[in-house]
C-alpha positions as CSV (number, residue, x, y, z in Angstrom):
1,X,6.1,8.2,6.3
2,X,8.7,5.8,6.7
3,X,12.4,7.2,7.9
4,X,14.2,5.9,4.5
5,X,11.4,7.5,2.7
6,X,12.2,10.9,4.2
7,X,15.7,10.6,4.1
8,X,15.1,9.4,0.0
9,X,13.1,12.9,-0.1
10,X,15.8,14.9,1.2
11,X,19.0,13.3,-0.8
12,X,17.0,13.8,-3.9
13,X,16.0,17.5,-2.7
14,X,19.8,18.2,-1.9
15,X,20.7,16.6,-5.1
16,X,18.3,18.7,-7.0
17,X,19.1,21.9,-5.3
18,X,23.1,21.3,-5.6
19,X,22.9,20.3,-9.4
20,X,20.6,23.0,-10.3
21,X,23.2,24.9,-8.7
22,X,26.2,24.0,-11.0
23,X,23.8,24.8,-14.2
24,X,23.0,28.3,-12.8
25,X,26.8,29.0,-12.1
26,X,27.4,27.8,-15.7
27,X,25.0,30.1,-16.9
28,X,26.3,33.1,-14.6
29,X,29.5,32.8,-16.1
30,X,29.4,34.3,-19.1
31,X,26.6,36.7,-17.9
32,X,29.0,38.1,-15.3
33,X,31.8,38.9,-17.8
34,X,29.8,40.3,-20.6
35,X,28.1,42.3,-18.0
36,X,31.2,43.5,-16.7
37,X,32.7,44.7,-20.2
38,X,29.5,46.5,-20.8
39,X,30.3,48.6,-17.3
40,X,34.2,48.8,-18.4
41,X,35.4,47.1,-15.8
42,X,37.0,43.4,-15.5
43,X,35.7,39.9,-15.6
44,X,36.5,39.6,-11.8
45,X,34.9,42.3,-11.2
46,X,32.3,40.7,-12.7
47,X,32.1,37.7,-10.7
48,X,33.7,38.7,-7.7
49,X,29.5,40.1,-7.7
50,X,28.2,36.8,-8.6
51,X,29.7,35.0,-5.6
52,X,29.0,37.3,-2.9
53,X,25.9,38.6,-3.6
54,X,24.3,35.2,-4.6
55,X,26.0,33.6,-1.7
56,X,24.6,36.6,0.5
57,X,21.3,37.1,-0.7
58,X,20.6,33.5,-1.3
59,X,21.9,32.7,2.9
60,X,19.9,35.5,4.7
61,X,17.3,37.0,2.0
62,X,13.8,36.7,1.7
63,X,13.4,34.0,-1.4
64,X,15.0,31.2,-1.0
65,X,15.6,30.0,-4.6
66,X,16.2,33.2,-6.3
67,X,19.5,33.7,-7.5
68,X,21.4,37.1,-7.5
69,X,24.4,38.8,-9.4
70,X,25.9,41.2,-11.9
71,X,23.0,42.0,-14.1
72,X,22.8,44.3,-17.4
73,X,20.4,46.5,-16.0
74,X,22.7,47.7,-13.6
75,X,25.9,47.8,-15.9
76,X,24.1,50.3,-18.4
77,X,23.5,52.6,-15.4
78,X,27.7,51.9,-14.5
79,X,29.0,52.8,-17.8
80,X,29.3,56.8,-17.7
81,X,30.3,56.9,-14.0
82,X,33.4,54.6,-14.8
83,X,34.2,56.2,-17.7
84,X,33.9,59.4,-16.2
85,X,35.6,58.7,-12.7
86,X,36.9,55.3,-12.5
87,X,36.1,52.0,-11.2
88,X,37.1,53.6,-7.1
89,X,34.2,55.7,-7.8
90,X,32.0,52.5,-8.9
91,X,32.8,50.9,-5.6
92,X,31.7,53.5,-3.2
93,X,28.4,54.2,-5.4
94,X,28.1,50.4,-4.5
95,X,28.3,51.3,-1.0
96,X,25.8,54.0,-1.0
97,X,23.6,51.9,-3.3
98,X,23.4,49.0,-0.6
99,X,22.9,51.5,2.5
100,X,20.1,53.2,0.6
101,X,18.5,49.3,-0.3
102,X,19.1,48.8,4.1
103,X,17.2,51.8,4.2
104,X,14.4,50.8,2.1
105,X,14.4,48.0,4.2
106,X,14.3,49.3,7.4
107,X,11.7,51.6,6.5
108,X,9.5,48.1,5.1
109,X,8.9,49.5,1.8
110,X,8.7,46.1,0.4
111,X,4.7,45.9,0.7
112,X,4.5,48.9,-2.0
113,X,5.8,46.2,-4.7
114,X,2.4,44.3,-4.3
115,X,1.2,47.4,-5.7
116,X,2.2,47.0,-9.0
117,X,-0.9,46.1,-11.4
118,X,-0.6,42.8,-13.2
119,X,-0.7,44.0,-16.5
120,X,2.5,46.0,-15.2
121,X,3.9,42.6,-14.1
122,X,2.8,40.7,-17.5
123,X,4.6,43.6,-19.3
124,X,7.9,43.2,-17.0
125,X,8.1,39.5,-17.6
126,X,7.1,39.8,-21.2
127,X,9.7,42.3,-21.6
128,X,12.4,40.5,-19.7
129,X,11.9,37.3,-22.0
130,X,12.6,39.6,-25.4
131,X,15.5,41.4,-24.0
132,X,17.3,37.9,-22.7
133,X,16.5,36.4,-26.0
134,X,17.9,39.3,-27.6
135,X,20.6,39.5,-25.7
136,X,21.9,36.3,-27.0
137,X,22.7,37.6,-30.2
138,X,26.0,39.5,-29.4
139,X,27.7,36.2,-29.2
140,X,27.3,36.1,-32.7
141,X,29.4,39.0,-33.5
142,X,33.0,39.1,-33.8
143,X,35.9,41.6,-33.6
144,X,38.3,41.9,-36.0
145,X,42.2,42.7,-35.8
146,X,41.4,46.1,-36.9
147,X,39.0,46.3,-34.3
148,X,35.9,46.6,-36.2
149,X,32.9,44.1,-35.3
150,X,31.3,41.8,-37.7
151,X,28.4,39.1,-37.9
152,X,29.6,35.6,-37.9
153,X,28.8,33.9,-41.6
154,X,29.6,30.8,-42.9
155,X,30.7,27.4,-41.3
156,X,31.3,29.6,-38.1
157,X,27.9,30.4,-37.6
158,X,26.0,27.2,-39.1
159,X,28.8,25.5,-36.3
160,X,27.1,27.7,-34.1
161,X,23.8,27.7,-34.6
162,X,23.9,23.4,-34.8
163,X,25.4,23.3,-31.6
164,X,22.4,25.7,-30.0
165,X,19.4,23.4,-31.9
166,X,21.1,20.5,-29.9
167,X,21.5,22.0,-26.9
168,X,17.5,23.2,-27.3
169,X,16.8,19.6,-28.2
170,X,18.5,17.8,-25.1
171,X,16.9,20.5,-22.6
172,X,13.0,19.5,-24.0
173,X,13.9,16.0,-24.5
174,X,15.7,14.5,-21.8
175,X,13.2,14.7,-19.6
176,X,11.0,12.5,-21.3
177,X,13.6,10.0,-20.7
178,X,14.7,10.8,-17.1
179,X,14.6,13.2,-14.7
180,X,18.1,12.2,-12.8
181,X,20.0,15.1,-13.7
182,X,18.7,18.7,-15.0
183,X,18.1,18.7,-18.7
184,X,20.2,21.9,-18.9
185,X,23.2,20.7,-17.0
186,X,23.0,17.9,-19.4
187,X,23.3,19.7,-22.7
188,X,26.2,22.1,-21.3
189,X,28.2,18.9,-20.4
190,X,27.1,17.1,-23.4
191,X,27.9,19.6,-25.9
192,X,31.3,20.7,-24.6
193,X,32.4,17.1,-24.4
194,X,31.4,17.1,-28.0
195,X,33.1,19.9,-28.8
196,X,36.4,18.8,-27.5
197,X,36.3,15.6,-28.4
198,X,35.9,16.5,-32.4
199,X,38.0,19.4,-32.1
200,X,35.4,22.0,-33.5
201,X,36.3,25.5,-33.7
202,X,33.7,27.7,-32.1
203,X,33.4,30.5,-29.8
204,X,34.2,29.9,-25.9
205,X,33.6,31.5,-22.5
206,X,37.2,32.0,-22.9
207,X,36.6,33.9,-25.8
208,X,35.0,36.5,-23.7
209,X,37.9,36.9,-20.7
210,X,39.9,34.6,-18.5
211,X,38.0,33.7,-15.4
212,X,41.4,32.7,-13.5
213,X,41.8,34.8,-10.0
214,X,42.7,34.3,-6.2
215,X,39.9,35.0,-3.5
216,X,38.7,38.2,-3.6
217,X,40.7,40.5,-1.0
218,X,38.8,43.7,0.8
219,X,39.5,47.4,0.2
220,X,38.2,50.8,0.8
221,X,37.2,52.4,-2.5
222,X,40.1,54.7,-2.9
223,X,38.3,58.5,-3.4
224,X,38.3,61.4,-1.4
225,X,35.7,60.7,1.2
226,X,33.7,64.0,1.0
227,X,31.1,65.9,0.0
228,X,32.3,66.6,-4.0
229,X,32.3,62.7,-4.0
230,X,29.0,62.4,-2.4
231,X,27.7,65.0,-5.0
232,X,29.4,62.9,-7.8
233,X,28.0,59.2,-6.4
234,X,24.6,59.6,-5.3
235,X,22.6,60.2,-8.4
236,X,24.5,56.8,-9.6
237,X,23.7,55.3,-6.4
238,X,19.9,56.3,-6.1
239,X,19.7,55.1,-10.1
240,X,21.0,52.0,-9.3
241,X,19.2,51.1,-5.7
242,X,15.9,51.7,-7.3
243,X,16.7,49.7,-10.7
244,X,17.8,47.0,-8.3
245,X,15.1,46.7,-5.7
246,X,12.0,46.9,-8.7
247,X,13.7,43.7,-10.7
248,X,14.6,42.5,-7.7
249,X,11.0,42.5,-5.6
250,X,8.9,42.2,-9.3
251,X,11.3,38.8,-9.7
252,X,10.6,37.7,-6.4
253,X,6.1,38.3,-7.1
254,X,6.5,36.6,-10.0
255,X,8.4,33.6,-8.6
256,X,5.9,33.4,-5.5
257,X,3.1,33.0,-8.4
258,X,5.0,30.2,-10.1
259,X,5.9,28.4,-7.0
260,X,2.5,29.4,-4.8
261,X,4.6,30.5,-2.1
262,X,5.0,33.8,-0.3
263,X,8.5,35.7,-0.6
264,X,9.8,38.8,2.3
265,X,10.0,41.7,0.2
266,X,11.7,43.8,3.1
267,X,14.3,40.9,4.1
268,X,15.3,40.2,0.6
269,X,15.8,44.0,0.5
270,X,18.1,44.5,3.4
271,X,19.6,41.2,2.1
272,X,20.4,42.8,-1.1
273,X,22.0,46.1,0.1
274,X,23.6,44.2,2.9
275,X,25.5,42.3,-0.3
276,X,26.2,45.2,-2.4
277,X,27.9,47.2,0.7
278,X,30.1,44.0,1.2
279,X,31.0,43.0,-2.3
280,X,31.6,46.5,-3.2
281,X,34.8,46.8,-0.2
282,X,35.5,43.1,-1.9
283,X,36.2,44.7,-5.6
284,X,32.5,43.4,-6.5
285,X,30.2,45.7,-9.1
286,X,27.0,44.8,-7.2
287,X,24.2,43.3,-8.2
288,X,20.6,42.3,-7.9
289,X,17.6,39.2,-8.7
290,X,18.1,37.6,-12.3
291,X,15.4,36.8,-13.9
292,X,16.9,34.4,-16.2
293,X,19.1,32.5,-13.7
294,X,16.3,32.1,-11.6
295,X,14.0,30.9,-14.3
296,X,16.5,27.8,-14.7
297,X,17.1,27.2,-10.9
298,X,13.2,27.2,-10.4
299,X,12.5,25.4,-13.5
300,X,14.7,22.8,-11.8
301,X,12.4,22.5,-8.8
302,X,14.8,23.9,-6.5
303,X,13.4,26.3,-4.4
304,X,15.9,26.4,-1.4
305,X,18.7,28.7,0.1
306,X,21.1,25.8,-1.1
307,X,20.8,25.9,-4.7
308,X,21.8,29.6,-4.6
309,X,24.6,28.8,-1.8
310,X,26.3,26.3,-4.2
311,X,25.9,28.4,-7.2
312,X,28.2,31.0,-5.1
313,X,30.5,27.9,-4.4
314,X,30.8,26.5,-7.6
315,X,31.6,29.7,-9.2
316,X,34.2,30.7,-6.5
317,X,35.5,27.2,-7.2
318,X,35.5,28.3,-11.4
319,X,37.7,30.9,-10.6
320,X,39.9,29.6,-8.0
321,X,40.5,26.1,-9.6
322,X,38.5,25.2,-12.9
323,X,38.8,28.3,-15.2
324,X,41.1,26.0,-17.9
325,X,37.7,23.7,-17.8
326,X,35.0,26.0,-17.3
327,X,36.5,28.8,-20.4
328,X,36.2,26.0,-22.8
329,X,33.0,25.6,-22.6
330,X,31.1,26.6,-26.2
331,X,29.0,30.1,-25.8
332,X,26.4,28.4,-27.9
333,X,25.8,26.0,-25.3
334,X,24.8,28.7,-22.7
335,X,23.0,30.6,-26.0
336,X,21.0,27.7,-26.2
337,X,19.9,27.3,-22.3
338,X,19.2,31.4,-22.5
339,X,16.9,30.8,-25.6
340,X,15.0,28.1,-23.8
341,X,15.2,30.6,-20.2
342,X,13.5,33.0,-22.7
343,X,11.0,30.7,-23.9
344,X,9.6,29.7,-20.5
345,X,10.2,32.8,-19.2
346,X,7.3,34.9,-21.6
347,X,3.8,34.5,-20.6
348,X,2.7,33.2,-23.7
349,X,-1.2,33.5,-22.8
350,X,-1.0,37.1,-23.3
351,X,-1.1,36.4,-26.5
352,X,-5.2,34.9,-26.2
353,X,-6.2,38.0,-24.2
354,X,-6.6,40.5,-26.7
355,X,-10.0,41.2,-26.9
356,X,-10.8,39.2,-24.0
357,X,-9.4,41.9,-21.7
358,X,-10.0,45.6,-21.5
359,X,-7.9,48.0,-24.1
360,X,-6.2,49.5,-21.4
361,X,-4.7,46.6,-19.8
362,X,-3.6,45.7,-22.8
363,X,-1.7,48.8,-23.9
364,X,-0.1,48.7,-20.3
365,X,1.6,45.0,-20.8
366,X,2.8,46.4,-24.3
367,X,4.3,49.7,-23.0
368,X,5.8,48.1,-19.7
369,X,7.7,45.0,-22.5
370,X,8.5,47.7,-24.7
371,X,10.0,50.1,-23.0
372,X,12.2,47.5,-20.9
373,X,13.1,46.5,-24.2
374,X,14.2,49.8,-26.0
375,X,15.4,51.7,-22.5
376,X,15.5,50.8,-18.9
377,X,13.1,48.2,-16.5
378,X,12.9,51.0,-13.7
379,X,11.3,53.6,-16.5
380,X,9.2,50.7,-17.8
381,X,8.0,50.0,-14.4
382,X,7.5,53.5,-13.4
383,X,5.6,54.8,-16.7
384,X,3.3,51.1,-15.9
385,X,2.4,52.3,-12.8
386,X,2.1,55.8,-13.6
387,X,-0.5,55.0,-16.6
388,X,-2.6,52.4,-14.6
389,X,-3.2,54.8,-11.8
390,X,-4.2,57.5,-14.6
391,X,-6.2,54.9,-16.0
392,X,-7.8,53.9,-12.6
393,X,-8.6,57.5,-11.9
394,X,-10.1,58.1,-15.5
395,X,-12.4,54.9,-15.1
396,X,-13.6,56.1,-12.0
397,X,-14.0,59.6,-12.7
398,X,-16.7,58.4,-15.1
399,X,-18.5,56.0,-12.3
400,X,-19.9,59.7,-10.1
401,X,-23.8,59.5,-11.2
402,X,-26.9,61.3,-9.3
403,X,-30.4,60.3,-8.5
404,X,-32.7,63.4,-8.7
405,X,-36.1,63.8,-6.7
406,X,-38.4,66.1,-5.3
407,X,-39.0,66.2,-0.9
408,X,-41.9,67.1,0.7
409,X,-40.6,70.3,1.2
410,X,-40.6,70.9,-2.2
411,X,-36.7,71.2,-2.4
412,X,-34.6,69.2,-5.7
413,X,-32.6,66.9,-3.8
414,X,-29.4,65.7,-5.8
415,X,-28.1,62.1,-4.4
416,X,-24.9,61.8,-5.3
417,X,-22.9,58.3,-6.1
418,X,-19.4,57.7,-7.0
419,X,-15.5,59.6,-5.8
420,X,-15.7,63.1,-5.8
421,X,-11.5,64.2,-6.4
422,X,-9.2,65.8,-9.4
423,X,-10.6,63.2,-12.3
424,X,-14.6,63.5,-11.7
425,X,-15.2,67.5,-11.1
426,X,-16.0,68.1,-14.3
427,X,-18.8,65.7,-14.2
428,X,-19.9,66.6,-11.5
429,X,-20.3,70.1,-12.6
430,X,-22.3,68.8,-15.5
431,X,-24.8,67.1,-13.4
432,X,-26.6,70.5,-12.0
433,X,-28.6,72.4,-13.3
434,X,-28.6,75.6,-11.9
435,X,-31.0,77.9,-14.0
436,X,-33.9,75.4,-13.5
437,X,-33.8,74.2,-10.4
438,X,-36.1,75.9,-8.0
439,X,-35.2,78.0,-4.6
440,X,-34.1,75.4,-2.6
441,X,-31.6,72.8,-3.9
442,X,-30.1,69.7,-1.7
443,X,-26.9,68.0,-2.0
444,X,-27.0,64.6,-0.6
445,X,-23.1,63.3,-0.2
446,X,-24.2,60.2,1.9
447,X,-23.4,57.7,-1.8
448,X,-20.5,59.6,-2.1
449,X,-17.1,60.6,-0.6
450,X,-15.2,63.9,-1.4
451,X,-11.7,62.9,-1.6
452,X,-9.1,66.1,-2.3
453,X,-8.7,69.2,-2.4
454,X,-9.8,69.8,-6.4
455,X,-13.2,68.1,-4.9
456,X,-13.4,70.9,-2.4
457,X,-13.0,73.4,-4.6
458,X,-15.8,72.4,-7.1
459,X,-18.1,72.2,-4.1
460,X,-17.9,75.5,-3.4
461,X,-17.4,76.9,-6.9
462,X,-20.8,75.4,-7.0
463,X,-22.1,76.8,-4.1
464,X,-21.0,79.7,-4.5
465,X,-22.9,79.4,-8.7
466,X,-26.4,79.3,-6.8
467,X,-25.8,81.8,-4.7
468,X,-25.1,83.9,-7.8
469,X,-28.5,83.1,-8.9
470,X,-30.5,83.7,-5.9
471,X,-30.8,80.0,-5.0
472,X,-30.3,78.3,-1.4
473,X,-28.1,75.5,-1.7
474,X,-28.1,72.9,1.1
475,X,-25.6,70.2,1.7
476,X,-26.2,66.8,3.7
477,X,-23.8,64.4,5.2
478,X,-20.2,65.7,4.1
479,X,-17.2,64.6,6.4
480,X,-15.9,66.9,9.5
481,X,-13.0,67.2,7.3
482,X,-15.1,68.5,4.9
483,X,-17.1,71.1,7.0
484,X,-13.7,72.2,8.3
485,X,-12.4,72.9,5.0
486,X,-15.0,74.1,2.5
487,X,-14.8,77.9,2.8
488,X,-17.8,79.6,0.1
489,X,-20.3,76.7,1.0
490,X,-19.6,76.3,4.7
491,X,-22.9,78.3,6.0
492,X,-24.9,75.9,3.9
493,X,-23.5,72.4,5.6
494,X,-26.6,70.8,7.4
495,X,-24.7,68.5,9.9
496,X,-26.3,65.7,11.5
497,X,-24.0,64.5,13.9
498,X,-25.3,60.9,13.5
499,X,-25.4,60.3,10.2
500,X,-22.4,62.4,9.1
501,X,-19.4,59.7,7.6
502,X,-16.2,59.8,9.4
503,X,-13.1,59.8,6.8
504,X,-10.5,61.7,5.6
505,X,-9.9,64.2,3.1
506,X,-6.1,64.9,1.6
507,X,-5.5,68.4,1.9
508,X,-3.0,70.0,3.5
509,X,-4.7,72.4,5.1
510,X,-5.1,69.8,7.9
511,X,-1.2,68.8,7.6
């Protein structure tokens, strides 16, 4: 390759990563402040998060093109503490919600989030898509004088609702016609221009908070530094680290399946609490991954450190110099680019696989999307995981099967195949049977492996069932562990040291 044509490929990456940029700091803007009414604190406060934690995160963390800042999931979880104690409080559960995300870290946790089923991760992303699209539609209230809130009606809304379809219909179509300049960016700069230039009376960022403020200055959180405010913070802080760190590492997954690339759970992780410790002593309210902002940036194409870098920039440069520009920008504008965020965002192909899947997996992607819909993403998550394990354990409690024959020696031999452990005793149990088998019964383990402590116990409950009824019970190729800990059906173990498996059994017994 030529050196023009390189240095062609890297103006137009820079060009794409700094544009895409100035559309994601567009769309953080109004994010940040809503976000920050919801936790009852300032619009600074607000963005003050969007800029260091993006800038942070996006510099040193562990996905380049992600972009991170004040999200709703973490102002719901905000609300009672700064009602209760104030915003001081806010800022040192910040701090303890960053060291306990370095902690995380350190400990390289991160792997455990490539654990989480796909169904689980279809749910999350399904999920995700309804609750930004929804999200949308609190624009189109407004408060009265007398402080009650209404729905917008008449020309206010069809104004409102116009300016959206074009927005929508600039972001799918220009494209078609050129790709110079992100189709979002576009519409934002296309529909404010229009806005201004017929004078139309709509609803603006400003409409939502002035964005004007000087560089954010550090502080200590003023509270008592002891153990009462320890006992106060840390149920806050634990809350919010673990709300942070599962949409943090599940948006991470899913953009290294878009992009066919591999993220660093564990450095985005210490990247993460290393922000929220810093913009927390810098009157920040934290933050984590946005989905939604990161959908536009990597629906952009740009997938380096410097698109999130210059969204940091540009919005430190909204606040410091442009907030007369940047608050007249129309809210259905940025409605519009959310409602298309949405759009790509859900997995629309979830929709063929009913009936091409199994049940199961299905009923998992609709519990994970609805409950991040109706209550929080870290309970949505959580219960996901919680039910495909239960469902894992169920499905292979019904795979444990025998083979019955007859030695020379005249014995019943039982071959066992399958997991022996907590889901499967009870089938096991139902595969014997005791009152018809002759004098001497065999056990052969060597399809099988006993697995806790529930398995143990059925073992010997059985053992100690033939011995009841006058029958010699032998067992073949258990695990040392095994030997060690069976207690009514340790004298009838036959242990051959060279066929016996080697591997564990989870007990603590043996702790």
């Amino acid at each position: 390759m030529s050196t023009s044509k390189m240095s062609d490929s890297s103006f137009d990456e820079i060009k794409t990563n700094l544009l895409s940029g100035l559309t994601v700091a567009l769309a953080m803007v109004p994010e940040a402040i809503a976000f920050a009414l919801i936790a009852h604190v300032s619009p600074l406060t607000g963005l003050y998060a969007a800029v260091i934690v993006s800038f942070i995160t996006s510099a040193f963390g562990g996905r380049p093109g992600m972009i991170s800042g004040a999200t709703g999931a973490l102002a719901v979880v905000m609300v009672a503490l700064v009602a209760q104690h104030g915003v001081q409080y806010l800022f040192a559960t910040i701090v303890l919600m960053g060291l306990l995300q370095i902690l995380f870290a350190v400990c390289k946790l991160g792997k455990v989030i490539r654990m989480v089923p796909y169904p689980v991760m279809l749910g999350f992303v399904n999920g995700l898509a309804i609750v930004i699209f929804l999200a949308q539609f609190g624009h189109f209230k407004t408060t009265n004088p007398d402080g009650s809130v209404t729905w917008l009606s008449g020309q206010p809304l069809y104004l409102m609702v116009g300016l959206i379809v074009v927005t929508i219909a600039i972001i799918y179509l220009l494209p078609k016609l050129t790709k110079a300049i992100p189709s979002t960016l576009a519409a934002i700069i296309t529909v404010t221009l229009g806005v201004i230039y017929f004078g139309l009376d709509t609803k603006t960022v400003g409409d939502l908070g002035s964005i004007a403020g000087g560089l954010p200055s550090f502080h200590i959180p003023d509270v008592p530094w002891n153990f009462e405010t320890l006992y106060i913070i840390l149920p806050y802080a634990l809350i919010l680290a673990a709300v942070g760190l599962i949409e943090t590492l599940l948006t991470l997954n899913l953009i290294d399946e878009m992009t066919d690339t591999r993220g660093r759970p564990n450095r985005e992780s210490m990247a993460q609490g290393a922000a929220n410790v810093i913009t927390a002593f810098f009157g920040g309210m934290g933050g984590c991954a946005m989905i939604g902002q990161s959908m536009i940036n990597i629906n952009n194409g740009a997938l380096k450190r410097l698109s999130g870098i210059a969204t940091s920039l540009f919005l430190l440069s909204f606040i410091l110099f442009a907030s007369k520009w940047i608050e007249m920008i129309p809210l259905a504008a940025l409605i519009g680019v959310m409602f298309v965020v949405a759009e790509k965002t859900f997995e629309w192909g979830t929709l063929k696989l009913f009936g091409k899947v199994p049940k199961q997996d299905v009923f998992v992607g609709l519990l994970v999307g609805g409950v991040t819909i109706i209550a929080d993403l870290a309970i949505a998550v959580i219960a996901g995981v919680i039910v495909s394990a239960l469902v894992f354990a169920w499905e292979h409690a019904k795979h444990i099967a025998v083979q019955i024959e007859t030695d020379v020696n005249g014995r019943k031999v039982y071959t066992l195949n399958g997991t022996l452990f907590f889901a499967s005793i009870a089938n096991f149990q139902n595969l014997f049977s005791i009152n018809d088998d002759p004098e001497h019964v065999v056990i052969d383990f060597k399809n099988a492996r006993v697995v806790d402590h529930s398995a143990l116990m059925a073992i010997d409950s059985l053992a100690t069932k033939y011995r009841v009824a006058g029958k010699q019970l032998h067992l073949k190729h258990l695990s040392k562990d095994c030997q060690e800990l069976l207690e009514n059906a340790k004298d009838m173990i036959e242990v051959n040291l060279l066929e016996d498996p080697k591997y564990r059994v989870s007990d603590d017994k043996l702790a």
